[in-house]
C-alpha positions as CSV (number, residue, x, y, z in Angstrom):
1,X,-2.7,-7.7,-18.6
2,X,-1.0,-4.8,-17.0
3,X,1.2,-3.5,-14.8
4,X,0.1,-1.2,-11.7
5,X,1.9,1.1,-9.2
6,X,0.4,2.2,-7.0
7,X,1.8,4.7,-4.4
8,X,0.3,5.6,-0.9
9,X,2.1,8.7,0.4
10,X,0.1,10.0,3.6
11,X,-1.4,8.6,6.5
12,X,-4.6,9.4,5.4
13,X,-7.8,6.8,5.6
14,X,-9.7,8.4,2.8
15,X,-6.1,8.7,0.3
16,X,-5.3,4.7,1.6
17,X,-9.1,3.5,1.1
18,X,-9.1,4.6,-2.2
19,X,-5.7,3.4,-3.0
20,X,-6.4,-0.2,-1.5
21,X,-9.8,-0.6,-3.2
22,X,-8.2,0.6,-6.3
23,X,-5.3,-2.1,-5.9
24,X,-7.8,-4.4,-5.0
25,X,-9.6,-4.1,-8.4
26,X,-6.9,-4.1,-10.3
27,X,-5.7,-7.4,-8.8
28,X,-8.9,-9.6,-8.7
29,X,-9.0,-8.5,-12.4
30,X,-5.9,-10.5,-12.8
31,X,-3.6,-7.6,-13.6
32,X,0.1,-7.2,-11.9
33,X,-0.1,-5.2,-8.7
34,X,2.4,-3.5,-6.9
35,X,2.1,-1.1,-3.8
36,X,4.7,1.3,-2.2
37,X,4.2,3.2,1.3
38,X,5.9,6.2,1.2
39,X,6.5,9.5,3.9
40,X,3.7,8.8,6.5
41,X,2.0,6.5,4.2
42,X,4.1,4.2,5.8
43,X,1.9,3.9,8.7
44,X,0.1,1.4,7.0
45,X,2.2,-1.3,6.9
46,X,1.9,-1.5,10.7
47,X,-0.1,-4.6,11.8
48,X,-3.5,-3.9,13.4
49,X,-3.8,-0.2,12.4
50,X,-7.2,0.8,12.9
51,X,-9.0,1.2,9.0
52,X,-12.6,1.1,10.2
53,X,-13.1,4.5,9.9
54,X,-15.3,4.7,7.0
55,X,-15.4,7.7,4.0
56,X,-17.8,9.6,3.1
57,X,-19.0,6.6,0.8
58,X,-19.2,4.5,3.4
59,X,-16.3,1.8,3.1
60,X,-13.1,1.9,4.5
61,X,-9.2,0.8,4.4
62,X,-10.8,-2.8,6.1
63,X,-12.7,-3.3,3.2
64,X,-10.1,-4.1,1.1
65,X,-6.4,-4.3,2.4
66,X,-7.1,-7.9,4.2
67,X,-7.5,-8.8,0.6
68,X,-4.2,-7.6,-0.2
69,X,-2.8,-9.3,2.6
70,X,-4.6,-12.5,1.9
71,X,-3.0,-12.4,-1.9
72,X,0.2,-11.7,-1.1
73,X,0.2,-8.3,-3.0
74,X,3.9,-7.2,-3.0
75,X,4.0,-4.0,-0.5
76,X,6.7,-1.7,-0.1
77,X,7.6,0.3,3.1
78,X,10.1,3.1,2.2
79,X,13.1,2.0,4.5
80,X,14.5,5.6,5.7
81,X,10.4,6.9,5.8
82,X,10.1,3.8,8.4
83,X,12.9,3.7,9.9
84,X,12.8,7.9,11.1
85,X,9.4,6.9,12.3
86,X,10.6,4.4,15.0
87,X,8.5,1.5,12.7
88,X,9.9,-2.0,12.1
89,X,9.6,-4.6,9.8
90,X,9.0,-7.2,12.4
91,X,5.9,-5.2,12.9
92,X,4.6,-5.0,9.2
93,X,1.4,-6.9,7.5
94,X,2.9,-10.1,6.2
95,X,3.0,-9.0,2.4
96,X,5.1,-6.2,3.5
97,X,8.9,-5.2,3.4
98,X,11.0,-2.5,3.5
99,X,12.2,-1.5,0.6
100,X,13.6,1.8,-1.3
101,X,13.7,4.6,-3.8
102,X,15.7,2.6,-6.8
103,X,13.2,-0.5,-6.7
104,X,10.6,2.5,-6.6
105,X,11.8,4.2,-9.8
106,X,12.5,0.4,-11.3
107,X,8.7,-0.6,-10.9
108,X,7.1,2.9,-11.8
109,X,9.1,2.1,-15.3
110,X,7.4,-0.8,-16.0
111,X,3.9,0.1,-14.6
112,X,1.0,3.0,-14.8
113,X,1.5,4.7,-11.8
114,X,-1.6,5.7,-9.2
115,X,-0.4,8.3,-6.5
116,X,-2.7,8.3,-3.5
């Protein structure tokens, strides 16, 4: 199986619905999944964000990020990107931590890479 990166770098529900469903396939097919929040993309990690808005195709960030919570998918939260935003860890989903630029670059070595 492979390795996946995927990287969520705005706080935008049609760039995070797209890059949760993505990571959603990619796990239930039994391939290795990481995610990593990045500039406002951190917003995400925030516990009981609103992703019901749905895309033009008619799902949404709800349609697939309590699966990623539910396995466990290992999220990072870019610690400075957070931390100038006033957001803390205490506050994140459950399968998410801060985390920064050198595990980045150490995952993205290993794995195909999806920006979002």
């Amino acid at each position: 199986m492979a390795n996946f990166l995927f990287v969520l770098r705005e706080n935008n529900n049609e760039k995070a619905t797209r890059c949760f469903q993505f990571a959603k396939i990619a796990h239930s097919k039994g391939h290795t999944v990481n995610i990593f929040l990045i500039d406002s993309g951190v917003d995400w990690a925030v516990k009981g964000k609103d992703g019901s808005q749905k895309t033009d195709t008619g799902d949404c960030v709800n349609d697939y990020l309590p699966y990623l919570i539910e396995n466990s998918v290992e999220t990072g939260v870019c610690t400075p990107c957070a931390k100038n935003r006033g957001l803390d860890e205490a506050n994140f989903n459950t399968n998410m931590v801060l985390d920064g630029g050198p595990h980045l670059i150490d995952m993205a070595a290993e794995a195909k890479v999806f920006n979002f």
